[in-house]
C-alpha positions as CSV (number, residue, x, y, z in Angstrom):
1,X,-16.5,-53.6,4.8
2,X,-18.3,-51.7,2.2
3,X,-19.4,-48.8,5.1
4,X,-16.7,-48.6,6.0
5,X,-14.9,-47.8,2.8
6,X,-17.5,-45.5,2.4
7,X,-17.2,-43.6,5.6
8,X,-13.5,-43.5,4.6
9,X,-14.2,-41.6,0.9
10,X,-16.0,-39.3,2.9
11,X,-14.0,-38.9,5.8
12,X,-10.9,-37.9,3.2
13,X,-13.5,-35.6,1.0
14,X,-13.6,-33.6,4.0
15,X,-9.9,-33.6,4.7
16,X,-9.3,-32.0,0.9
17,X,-12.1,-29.7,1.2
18,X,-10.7,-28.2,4.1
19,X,-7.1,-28.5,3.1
20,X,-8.1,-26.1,-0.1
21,X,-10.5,-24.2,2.6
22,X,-7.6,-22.2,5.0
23,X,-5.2,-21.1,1.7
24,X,-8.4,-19.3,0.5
25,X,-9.3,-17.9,3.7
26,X,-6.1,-16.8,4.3
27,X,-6.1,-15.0,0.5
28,X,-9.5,-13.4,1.3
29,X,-8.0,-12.0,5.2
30,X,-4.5,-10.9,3.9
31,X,-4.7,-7.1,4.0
32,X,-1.7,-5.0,2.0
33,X,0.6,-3.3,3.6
34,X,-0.2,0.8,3.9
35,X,1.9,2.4,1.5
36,X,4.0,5.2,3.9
37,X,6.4,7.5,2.0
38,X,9.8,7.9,4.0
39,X,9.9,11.4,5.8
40,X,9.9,15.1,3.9
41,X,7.7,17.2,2.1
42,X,5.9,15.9,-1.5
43,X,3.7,17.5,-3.6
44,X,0.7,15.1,-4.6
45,X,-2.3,14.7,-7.0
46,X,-5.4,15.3,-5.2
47,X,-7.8,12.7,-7.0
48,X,-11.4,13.0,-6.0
49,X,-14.9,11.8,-7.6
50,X,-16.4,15.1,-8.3
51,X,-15.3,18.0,-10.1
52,X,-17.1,19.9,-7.6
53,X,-14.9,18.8,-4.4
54,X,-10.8,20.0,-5.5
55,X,-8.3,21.2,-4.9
56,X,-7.9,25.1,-6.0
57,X,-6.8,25.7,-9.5
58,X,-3.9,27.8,-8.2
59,X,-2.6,25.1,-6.2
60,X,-2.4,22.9,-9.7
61,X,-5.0,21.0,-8.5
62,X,-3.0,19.4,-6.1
63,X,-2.2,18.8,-2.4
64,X,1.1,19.1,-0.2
65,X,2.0,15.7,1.9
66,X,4.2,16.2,4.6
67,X,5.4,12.7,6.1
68,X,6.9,12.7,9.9
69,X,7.5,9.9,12.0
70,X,5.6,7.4,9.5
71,X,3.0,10.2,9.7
72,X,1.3,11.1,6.6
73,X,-0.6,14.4,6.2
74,X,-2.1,16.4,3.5
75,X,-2.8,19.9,3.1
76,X,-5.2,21.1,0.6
77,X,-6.7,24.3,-0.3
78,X,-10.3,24.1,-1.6
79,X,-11.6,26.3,-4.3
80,X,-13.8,28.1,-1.7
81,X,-15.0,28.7,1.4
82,X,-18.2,26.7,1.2
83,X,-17.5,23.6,2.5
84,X,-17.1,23.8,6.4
85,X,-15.7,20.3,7.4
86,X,-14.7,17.4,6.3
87,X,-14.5,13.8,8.3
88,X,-12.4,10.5,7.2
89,X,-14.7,8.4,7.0
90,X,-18.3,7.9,5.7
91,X,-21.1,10.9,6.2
92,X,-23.2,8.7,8.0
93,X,-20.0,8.2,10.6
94,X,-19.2,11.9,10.5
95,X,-22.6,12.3,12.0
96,X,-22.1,9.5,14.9
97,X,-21.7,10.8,18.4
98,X,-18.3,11.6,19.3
99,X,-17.2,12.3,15.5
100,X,-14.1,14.3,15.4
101,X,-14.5,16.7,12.3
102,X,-11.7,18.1,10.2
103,X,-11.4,22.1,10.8
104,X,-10.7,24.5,7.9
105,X,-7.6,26.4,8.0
106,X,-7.5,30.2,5.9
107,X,-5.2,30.1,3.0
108,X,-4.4,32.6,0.6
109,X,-4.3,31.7,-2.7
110,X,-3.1,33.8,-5.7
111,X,-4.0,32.6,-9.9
112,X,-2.2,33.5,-12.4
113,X,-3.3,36.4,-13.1
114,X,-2.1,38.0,-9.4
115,X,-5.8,37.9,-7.9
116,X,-5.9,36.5,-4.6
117,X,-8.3,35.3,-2.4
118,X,-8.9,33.9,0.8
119,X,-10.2,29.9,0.6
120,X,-10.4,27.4,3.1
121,X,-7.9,24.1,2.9
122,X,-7.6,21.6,5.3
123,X,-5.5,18.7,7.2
124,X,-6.4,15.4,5.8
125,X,-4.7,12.5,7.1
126,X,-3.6,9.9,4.5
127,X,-2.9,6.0,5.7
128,X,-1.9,4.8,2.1
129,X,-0.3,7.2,-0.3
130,X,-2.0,6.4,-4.1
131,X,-4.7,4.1,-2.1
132,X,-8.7,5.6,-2.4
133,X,-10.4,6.2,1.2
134,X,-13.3,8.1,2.4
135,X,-13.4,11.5,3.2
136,X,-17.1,13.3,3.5
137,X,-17.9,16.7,3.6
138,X,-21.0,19.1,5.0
139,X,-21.7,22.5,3.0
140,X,-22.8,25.5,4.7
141,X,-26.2,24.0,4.1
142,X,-25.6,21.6,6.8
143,X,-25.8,18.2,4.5
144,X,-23.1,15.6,5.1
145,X,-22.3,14.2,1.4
146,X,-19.9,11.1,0.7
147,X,-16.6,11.0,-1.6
148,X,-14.0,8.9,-2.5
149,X,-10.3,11.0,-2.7
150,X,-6.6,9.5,-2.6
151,X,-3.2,11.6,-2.6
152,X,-1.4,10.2,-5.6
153,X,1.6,10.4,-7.5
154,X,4.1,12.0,-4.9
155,X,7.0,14.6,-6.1
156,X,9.7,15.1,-3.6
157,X,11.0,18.5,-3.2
158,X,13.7,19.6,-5.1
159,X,16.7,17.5,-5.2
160,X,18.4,14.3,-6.4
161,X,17.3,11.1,-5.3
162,X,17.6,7.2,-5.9
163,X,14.2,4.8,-6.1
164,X,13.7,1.3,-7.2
165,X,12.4,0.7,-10.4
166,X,11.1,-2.2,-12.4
167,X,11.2,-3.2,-15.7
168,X,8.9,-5.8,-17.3
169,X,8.1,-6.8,-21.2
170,X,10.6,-7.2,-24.2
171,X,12.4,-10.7,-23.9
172,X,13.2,-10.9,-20.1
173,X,16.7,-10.7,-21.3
174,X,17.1,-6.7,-20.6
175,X,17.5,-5.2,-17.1
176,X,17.5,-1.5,-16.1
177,X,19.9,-0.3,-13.2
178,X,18.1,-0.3,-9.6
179,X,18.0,2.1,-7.6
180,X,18.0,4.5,-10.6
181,X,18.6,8.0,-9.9
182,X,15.8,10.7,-10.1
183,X,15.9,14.8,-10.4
184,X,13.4,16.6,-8.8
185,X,12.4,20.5,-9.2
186,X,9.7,20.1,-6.7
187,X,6.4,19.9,-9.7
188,X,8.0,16.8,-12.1
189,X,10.5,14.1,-12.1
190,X,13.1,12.8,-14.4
191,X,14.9,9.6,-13.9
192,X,18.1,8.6,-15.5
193,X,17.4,4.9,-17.1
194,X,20.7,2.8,-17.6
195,X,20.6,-0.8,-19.7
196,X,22.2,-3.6,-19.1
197,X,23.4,-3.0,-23.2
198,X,24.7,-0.5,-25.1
199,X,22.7,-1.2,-28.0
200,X,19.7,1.0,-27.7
201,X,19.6,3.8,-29.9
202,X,16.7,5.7,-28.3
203,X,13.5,5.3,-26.4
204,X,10.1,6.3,-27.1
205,X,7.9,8.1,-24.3
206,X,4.4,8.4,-26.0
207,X,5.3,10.5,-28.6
208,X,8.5,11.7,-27.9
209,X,11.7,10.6,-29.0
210,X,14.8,10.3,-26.3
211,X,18.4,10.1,-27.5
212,X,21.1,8.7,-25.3
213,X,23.1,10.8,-23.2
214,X,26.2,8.6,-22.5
215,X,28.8,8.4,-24.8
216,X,31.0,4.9,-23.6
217,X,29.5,2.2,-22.0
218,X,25.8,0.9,-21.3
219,X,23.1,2.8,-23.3
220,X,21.7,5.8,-20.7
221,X,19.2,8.2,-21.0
222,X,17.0,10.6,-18.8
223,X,13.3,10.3,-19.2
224,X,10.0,12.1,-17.2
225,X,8.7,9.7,-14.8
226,X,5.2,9.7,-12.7
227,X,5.6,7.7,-9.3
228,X,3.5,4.4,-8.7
229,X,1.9,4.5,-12.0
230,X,2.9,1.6,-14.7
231,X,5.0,3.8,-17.6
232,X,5.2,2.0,-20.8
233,X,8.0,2.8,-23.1
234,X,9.8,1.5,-26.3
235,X,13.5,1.2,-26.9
236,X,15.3,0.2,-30.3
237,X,17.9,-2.0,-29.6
238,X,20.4,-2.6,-32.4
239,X,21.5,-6.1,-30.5
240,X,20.3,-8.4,-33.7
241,X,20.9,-7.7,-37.4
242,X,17.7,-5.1,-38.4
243,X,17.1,-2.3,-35.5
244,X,13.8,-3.7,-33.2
245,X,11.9,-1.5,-31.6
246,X,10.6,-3.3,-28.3
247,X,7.8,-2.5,-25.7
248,X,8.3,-2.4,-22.3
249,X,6.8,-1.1,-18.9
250,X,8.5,0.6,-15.8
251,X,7.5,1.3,-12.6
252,X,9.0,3.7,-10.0
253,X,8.2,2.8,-6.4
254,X,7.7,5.9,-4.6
255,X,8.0,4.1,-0.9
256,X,11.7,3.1,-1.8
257,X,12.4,7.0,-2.6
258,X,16.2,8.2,-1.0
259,X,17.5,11.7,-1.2
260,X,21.6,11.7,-2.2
């Protein structure tokens, strides 16, 4: 009797183990989804790990995504002519038979002071918009070098738009409108932010100070807004007896982004 009470502890140790087992398996499989903009034309922060591989300074540092069919694409001019491909992917698979490489188109760029010169830029496709991936590159010199780049931060061209936006911190008690709508002019976004009170006086955007812009109603205003980035922000709400100033955080997702 005693083995096989013993054999029965076991047996259900076993049982748990592997009940706990497939929920963390399953946590360490589950893959997010690829972040795919809907279709048009954005203008996108080229992040890389060197200051030695960007985007050219005429360009702002920055890329242009163009998104067809689900199909995302960056173009990016390079501050030179002196790197000759690049690969996504690792160097050491760039170098694998069979490797497709990345040709440089010729783009003119101009600074601001009207010189212009000829640089190379290329075609880079992008699976994950504001996700890091690997993209290496080979030098005249022939040596294949490793980097780690992502196209961030997406602006729509110019136009007014809608996009989801969260709001988190204060009480819980206060909501923002969603979808709230957006203004583009092609380089920065505004978005007009519309309480579920009409008892905020302003908000607070680092260090500047934004007054309402309704007159009746819910308390409104229109603030600059970066895509996919947590934005904190303070409001004063005049709800309870002394004015509060309270902290909260929004976030702007770009992959729910509408044109009007």
């Amino acid at each position: 009797m005693k083995h096989r009470k013993n054999w029965l502890c076991a047996l259900l140790a076993v049982l748990l183990l592997a009940a706990w087992a497939v929920p963390a398996a399953a946590v360490q499989t589950e893959e997010r989804a690829p972040r795919i903009l809907p279709d048009g034309v954005y203008t996108v922060d080229f992040q890389t790990d060197s200051s030695m591989f960007r985007a050219n300074e005429a360009c702002d540092r920055k890329g242009i995504l163009t998104v067809a069919d689900g199909v995302q694409t960056m173009h990016v001019s390079l501050q030179s002519k002196k790197i000759v491909n690049l690969y996504p992917g690792t160097a050491e698979e760039a170098q694998e038979p069979g490797a497709v490489l990345l040709e440089p188109t010729v783009d003119t760029v101009t600074y601001s002071d009207g010189f212009s010169e000829e640089v190379f830029g290329f075609d880079v496709p992008v699976a994950s918009v504001g996700e890091e991936f690997a993209l290496a590159l080979i030098g005249a010199k022939g040596v294949w070098y490793d980097h780690t780049v992502s196209a961030a931060h997406p602006v729509p061209q110019a136009g007014e738009y809608t996009c989801q936006v969260t709001l988190s911190g204060g009480s819980g008690r206060a909501s923002v409108t969603s979808p709230a709508v957006l203004v583009s002019d092609g380089k920065t976004l505004t978005a007009i932010i519309e309480w579920s009170s009409p008892y905020y006086e302003y908000m607070l955007l680092e260090d500047t100070r934004y007054e309402p812009i309704q007159t009746q109603g819910n308390s409104t205003f229109e603030i600059p807004v970066i895509l996919d980035e947590e934005l904190p922000v303070s409001a004063s709400t005049v709800a309870m007896s002394q004015p509060h100033l309270v902290e909260y955080t929004l976030y702007f997702d770009s992959t729910t982004l509408r044109a009007e």
